[in-house]
C-alpha positions in Angstrom: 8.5 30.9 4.9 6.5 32.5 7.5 8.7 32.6 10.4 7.5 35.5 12.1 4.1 34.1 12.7 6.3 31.4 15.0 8.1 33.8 16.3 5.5 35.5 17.9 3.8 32.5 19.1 2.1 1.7 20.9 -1.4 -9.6 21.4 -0.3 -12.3 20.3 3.0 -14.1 21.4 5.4 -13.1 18.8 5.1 -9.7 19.5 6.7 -10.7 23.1 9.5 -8.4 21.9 8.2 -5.1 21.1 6.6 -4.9 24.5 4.8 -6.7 27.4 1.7 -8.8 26.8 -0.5 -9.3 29.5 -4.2 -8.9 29.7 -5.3 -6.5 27.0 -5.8 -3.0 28.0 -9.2 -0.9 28.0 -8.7 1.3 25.1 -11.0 4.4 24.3 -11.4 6.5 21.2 -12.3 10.3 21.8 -13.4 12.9 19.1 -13.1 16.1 19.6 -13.5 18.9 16.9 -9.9 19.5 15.7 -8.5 15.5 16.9 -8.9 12.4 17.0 -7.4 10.9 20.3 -7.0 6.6 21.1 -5.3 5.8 24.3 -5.4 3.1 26.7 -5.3 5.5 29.5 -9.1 6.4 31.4 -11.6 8.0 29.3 -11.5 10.9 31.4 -8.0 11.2 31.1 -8.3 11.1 27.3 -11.1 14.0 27.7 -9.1 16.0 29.6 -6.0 15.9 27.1 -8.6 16.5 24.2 -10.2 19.5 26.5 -6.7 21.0 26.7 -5.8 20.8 23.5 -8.8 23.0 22.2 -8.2 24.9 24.6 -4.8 25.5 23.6 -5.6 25.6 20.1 -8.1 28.1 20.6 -5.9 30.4 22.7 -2.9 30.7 19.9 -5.5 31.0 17.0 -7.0 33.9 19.0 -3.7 35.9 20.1 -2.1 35.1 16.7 -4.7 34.7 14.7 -2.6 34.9 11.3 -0.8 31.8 12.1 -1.7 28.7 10.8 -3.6 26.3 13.0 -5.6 24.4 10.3 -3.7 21.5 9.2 -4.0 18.7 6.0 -3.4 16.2 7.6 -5.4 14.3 10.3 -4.0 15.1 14.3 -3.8 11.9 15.9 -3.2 11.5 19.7 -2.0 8.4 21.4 -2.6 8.6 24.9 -0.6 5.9 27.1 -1.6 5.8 30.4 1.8 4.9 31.7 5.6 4.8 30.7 6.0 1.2 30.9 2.5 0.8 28.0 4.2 3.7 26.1 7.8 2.8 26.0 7.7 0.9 23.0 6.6 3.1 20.7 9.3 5.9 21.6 11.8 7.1 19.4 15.2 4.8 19.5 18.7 6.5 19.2 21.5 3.7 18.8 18.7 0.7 18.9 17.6 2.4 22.4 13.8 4.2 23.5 14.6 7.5 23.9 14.0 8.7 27.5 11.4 11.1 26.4 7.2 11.7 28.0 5.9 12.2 24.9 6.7 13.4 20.7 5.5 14.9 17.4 5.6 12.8 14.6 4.6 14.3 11.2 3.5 12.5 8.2 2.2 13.0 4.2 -1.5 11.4 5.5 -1.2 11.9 9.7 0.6 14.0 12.1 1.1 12.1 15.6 1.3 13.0 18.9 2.0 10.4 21.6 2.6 10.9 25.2 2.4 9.2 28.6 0.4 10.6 31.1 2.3 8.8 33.9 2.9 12.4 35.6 -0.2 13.5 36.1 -1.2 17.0 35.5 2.6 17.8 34.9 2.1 15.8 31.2 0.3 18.7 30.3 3.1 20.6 29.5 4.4 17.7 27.3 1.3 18.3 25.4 1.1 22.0 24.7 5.0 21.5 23.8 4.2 18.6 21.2 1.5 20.3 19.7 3.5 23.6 19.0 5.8 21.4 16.9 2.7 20.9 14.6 2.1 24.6 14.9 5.9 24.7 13.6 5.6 22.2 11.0 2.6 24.3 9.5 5.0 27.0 8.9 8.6 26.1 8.9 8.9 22.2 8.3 12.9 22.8 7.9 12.9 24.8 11.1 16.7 24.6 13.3 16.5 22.2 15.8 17.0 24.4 18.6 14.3 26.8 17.6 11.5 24.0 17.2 12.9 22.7 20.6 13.1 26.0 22.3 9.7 27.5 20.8 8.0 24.6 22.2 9.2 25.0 25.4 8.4 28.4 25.3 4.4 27.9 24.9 4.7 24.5 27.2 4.0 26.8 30.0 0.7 27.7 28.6 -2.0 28.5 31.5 -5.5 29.4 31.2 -7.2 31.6 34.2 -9.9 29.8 36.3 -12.6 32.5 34.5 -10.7 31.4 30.9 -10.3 34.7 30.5 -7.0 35.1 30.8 -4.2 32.9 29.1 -0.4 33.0 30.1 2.4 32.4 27.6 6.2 32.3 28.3 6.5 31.8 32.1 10.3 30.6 33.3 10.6 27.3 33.7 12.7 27.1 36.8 14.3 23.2 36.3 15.6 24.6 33.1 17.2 28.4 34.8 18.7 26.3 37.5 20.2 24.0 35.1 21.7 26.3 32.9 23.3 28.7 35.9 25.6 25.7 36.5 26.2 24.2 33.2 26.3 26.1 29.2 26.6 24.7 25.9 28.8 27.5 23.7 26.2 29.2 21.7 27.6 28.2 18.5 27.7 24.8 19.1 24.0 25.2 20.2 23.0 26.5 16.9 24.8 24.1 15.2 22.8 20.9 16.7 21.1 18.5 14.0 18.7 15.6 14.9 21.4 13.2 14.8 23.7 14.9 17.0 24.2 13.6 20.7 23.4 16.7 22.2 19.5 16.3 20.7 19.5 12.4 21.5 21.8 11.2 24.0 20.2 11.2 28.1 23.1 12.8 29.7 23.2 16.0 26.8 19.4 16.4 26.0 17.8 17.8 29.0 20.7 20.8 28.5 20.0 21.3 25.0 16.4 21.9 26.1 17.1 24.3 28.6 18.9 26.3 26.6 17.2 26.6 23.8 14.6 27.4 25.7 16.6 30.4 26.9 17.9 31.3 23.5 14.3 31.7 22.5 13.2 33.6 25.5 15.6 35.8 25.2 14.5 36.6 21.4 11.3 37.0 22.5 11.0 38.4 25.7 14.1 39.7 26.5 14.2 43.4 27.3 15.2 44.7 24.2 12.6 43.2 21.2 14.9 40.9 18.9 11.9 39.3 17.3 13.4 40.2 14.1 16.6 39.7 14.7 15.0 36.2 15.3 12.9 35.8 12.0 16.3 36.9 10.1 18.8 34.5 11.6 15.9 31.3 11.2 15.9 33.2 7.9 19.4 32.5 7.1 19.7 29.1 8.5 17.4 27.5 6.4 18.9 28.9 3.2 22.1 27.3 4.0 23.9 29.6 5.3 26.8 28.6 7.3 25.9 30.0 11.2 29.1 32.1 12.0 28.1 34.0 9.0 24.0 34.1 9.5 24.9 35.4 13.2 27.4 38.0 12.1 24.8 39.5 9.5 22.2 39.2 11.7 24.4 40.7 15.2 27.0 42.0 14.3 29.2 39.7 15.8 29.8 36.2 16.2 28.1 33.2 18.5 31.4 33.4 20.7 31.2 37.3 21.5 27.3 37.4 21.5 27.5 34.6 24.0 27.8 36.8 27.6 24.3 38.5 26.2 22.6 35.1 27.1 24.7 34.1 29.7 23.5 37.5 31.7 20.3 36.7 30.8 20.0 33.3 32.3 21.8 34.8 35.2 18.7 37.4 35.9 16.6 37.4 39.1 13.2 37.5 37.1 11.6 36.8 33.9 9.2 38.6 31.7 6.3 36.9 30.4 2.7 37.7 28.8 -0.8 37.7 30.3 -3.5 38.0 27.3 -6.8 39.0 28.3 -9.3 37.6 26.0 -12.4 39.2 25.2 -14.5 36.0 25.7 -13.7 33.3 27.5 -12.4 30.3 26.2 -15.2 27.8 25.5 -15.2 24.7 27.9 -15.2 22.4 24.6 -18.0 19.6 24.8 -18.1 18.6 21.5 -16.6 15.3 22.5 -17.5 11.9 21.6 -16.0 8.8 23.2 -16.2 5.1 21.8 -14.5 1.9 23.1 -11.7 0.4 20.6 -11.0 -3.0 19.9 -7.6 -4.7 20.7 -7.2 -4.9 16.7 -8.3 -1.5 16.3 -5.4 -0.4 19.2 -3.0 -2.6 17.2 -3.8 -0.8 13.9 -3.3 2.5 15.7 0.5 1.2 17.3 1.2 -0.2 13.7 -0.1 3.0 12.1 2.3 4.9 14.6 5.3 2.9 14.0 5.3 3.1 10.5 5.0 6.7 10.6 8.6 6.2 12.6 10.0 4.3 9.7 9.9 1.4 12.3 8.8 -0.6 9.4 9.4 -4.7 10.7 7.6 -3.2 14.1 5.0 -1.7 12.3 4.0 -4.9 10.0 4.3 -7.0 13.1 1.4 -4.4 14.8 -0.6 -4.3 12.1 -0.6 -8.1 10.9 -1.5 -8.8 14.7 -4.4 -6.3 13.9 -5.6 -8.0 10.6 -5.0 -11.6 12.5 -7.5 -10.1 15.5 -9.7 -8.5 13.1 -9.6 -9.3 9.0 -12.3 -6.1 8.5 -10.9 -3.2 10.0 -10.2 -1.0 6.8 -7.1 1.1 9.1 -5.3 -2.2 9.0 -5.1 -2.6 4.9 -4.5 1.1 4.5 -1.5 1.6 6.7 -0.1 -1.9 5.7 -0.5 -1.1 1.9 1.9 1.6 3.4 4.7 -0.2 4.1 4.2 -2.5 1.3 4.5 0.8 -0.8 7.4 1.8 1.3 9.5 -1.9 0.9 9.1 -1.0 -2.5 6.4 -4.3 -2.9 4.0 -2.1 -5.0 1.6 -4.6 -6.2 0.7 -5.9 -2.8 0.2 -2.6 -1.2 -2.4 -1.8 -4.3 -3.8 -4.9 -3.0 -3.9 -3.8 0.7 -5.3 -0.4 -0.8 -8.2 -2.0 -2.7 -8.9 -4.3 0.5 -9.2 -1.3 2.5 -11.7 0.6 0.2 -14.2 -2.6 -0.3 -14.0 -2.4 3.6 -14.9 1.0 4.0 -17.4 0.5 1.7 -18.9 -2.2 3.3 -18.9 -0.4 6.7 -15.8 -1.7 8.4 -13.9 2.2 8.4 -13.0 4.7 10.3 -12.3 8.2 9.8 -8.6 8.0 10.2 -9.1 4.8 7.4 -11.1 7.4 5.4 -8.4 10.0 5.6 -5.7 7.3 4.4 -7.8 6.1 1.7 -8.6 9.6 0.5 -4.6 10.4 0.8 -3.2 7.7 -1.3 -6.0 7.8 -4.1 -4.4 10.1 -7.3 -3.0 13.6 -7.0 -4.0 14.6 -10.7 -0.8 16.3 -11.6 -1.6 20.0 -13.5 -5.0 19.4 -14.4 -5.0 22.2 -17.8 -8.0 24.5 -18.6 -11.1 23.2 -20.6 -10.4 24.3 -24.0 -13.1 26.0 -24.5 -12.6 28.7 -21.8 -11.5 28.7 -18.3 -13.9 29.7 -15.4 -12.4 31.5 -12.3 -12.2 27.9 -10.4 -10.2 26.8 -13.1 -6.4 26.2 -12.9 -4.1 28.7 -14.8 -2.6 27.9 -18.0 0.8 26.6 -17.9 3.9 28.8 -19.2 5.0 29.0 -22.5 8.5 27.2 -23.0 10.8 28.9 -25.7 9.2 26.8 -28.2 6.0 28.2 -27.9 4.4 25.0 -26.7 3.5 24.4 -22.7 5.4 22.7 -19.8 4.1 20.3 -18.0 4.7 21.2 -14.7 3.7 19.0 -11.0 2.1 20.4 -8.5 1.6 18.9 -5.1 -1.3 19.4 -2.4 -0.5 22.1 0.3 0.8 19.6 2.5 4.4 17.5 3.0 5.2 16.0 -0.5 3.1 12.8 -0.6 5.1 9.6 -1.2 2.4 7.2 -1.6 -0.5 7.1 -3.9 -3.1 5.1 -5.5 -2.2 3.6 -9.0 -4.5 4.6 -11.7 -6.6 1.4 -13.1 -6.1 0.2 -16.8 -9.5 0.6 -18.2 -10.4 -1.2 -20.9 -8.9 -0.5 -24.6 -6.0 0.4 -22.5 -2.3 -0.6 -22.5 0.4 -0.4 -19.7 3.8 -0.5 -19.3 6.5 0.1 -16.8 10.1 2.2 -17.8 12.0 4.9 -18.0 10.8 7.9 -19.1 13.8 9.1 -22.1 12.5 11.9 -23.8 9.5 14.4 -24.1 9.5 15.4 -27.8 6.8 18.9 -28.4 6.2 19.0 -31.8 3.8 21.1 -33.8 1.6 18.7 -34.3 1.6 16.2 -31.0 3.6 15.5 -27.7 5.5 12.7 -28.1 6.6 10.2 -25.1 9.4 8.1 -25.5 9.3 5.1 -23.0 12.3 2.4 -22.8 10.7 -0.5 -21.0 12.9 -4.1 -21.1 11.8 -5.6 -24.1 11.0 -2.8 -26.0 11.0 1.1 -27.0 7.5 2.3 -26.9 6.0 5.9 -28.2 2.8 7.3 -27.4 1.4 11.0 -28.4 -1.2 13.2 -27.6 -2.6 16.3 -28.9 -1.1 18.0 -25.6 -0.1 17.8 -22.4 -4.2 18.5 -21.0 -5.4 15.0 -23.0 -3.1 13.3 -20.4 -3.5 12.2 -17.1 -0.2 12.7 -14.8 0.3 11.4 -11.4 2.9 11.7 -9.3 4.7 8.7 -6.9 7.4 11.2 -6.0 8.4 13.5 -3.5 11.2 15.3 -5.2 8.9 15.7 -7.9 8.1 19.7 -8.4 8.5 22.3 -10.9 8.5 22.3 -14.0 9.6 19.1 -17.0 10.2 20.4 -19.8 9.7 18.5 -23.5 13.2 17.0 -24.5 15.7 13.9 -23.2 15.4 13.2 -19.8 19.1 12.1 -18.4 18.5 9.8 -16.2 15.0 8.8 -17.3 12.5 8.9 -14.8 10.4 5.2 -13.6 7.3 5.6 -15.0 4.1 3.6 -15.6 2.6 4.5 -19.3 -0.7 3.8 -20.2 -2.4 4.5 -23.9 -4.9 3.6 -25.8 -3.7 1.6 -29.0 -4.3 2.0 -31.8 -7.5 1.2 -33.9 -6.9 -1.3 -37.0 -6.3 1.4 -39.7 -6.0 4.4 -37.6 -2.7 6.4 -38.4 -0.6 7.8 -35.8 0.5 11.4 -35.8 4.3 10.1 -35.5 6.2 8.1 -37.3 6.4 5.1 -34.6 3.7 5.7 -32.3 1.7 3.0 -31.2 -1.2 4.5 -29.6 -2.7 8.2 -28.0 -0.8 8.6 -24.3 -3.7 8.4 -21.6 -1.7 8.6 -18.2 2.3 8.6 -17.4 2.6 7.7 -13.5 5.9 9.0 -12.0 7.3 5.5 -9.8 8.8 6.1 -6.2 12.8 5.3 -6.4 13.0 1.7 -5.9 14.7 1.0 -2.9 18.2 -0.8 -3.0 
């Protein structure tokens, strides 16, 4: 965890429910170098967001320049051009749109940002603050609430200089210091805020949590005396589970109750520090824009894509069958859809969504953010071993030795949030495959035995080791190591071998054929 790097730093009629339908807006697709942006707000309004995001971007890689800006996953902006277009595609809280401007939402293939720029230049804010959750997410994905909250307000006020040689970070931001000198949350119960708590959600409670974690970072960060560490060890603590009177009375001394004047006082002061960087070159005025009308089924893949990123899963169908009804070749449409399929536990339609969409982007019909789906949900080989006959230095290490001399097989994910979803590996011919649990990894001297217990049947496969087999994963709680014995409960799993040939012996007593793949299943939704 690398805290201190932080530290420092929405067609057709039956959609009449999800939002108005009149006349189909003018929607525009702008690429810039580091995101892809879709909005239904003026293409010079979506230039301008893309222009101030680079420049943002820029500004942090340059005055922290060992924090982590590149990210995995594609950066998607929707840009609405007012509340009333964006509405629908907030976050709810008890059934309800949240009353928010704009929001991060992360994802194993996409992170989202959406916003309204309804308010003019003062959306601009919204957008530094939504994009320093992303900055966040690189970094500290389990990050408190009030520090993700309070960092981003923290670099909301970012300002660049007229010459863009000068950038400003950590200005007061006077709605929130004349909120809190009348009104305080107790410090404890401040640190103590989840996302499902009211004080996060509800309208009346939010704009104060806001405010004052906003102040609770500023004060860690620009507060007179340097608590930046003090900072780094109580996120530090946190996130290991500690419980927060005793993180804060490691990290202070004290507890949240007695510490709580500190703040208070500070809220309470007549002026505020912040931070002027001088840059040694300006801050180029990015150009490197493109800009492309969008289609109403292209606008409706987006929203769909969106939703389902949200969990909104029966809003996200309904956008993106609208999508395939307005448009049955747009690749985006099958990719996310094979999505939810995946995610309503209907595998064998969303492989059939997935092949859809690559045919389509093969014949022409894709789009980078398709291309970027499609290249997310194909297999994550799953410790890919060492060619026998040496490794090279761009080969992957050797697994450990388990006890019984022989290796582990152990899962490794891509550097990225645990992927969910991926592409099932096709039965080739000579091959056989079946679905069921995964009892027991038997490592013998002369073979690796899998034991499979499918419905009708017990089936055993070996293989000279764990490197003659392909392994995929479907899981996100999938990492470490499995070691060989009885697996209690068995893990879902799709087997595939190669039976076999008419006079061939096995290796084992009982085998039926040499393993080829095992394919670790999502959890089946109940």
């Amino acid at each position: 965890m690398r805290y201190g790097l932080v530290a420092g730093l929405v067609v057709i009629s039956s959609l009449g429910a999800a939002g108005d339908l009149g006349a189909a807006p003018k929607v525009t697709r702008v690429v810039s170098k580091n995101f892809l942006l879709v909005g239904d707000a003026s293409e010079r309004d979506i230039r301008q967001v893309a222009l101030r995001l680079e420049q943002f971007r820029e500004v942090v890689s340059r005055v922290l320049p060992n924090a982590s800006m590149a990210s995995p996953q594609t950066t998607v902006v929707l840009v609405f051009d007012t509340d009333r277009s964006f509405r629908p595609y907030k976050p709810l809280y008890q059934g309800k749109p949240k009353d928010v401007t704009g929001y991060f939402q992360g994802g194993p293939d996409a992170n989202y940002i959406a916003l309204s720029l309804e308010r003019g230049e003062a959306s601009y804010p919204i957008i530094f603050h939504e994009y320093t959750h992303l900055m966040v997410r690189n970094v500290a994905n389990a990050a408190p609430v009030w520090f993700g909250e309070g960092l981003a307000e923290y670099y909301s006020t970012f300002a660049l200089s007229a010459d863009r040689k000068k950038a400003l970070i950590g200005k007061p931001i006077d709605r929130h210091v004349a909120l809190l000198r009348g009104h305080f949350i107790p410090l404890k119960e401040l640190l103590s805020v989840d996302r499902a708590s009211p004080l996060y959600n509800d309208e009346q409670h939010r704009g104060l949590f806001y405010a004052e974690s906003w102040a609770w970072v500023h004060f860690l960060l620009m507060g007179r005396q340097d608590r930046t560490r003090e900072l780094v060890a109580l996120l530090t603590a946190i996130t290991a589970g500690t419980k927060v009177d005793d993180a804060f009375l490691t990290v202070f001394g004290t507890d949240p109750a007695s510490f709580q004047s500190n703040l208070l006082n500070y809220v309470q002061q007549p002026s505020y520090q912040y931070v002027q960087y001088t840059l040694k070159e300006a801050v180029r005025d990015e150009k490197q824009t493109a800009a492309f009308p969008v289609s109403e089924a292209e606008w409706q893949a987006h929203l769909g894509d969106l939703l389902a990123h949200m969990g909104r899963l029966g809003d996200a169908e309904m956008r993106l069958e609208s999508a395939r009804a307005l448009d049955p070749k747009l690749a985006l449409t099958y990719a996310s859809l094979g999505v939810v399929r995946m995610r309503q536990a209907r595998r064998e339609e969303a492989v059939e969504l997935w092949r859809q969409a690559t045919a389509l982007e093969s014949a022409g019909f894709g789009s980078d953010l398709a291309r970027q789906w499609l290249d997310r949900v194909r297999p994550t080989r799953v410790a890919p071993q060492a060619d026998r006959r040496g490794a090279g230095s761009d080969m992957p290490a050797r697994p450990a030795q388990t006890g019984e001399g022989r290796p582990e097989m152990t899962i490794h994910h891509p550097p990225a949030p645990p992927l969910v979803i991926q592409w099932l590996r096709d039965v080739r011919p000579g091959e056989a495959r079946a679905e069921g649990d995964l009892a027991q990894i038997d490592c013998r001297p002369e073979a690796v035995v899998f034991t499979v217990r499918a419905a009708d049947r017990e089936i055993r496969v070996e293989a000279k080791g764990f490197s003659d087999v392909d392994f995929v994963s479907f899981r996100d709680d999938k990492a470490g190591s499995i070691p060989c014995g009885p697996r209690k409960p068995g893990d879902r799993v799709y087997v595939t071998w190669r039976p076999l040939a008419p006079g061939e012996k096995p290796t084992v007593a009982g085998s039926v054929g040499r393993a080829v793949a095992v394919e670790f299943l999502p959890i089946k939704q109940q």
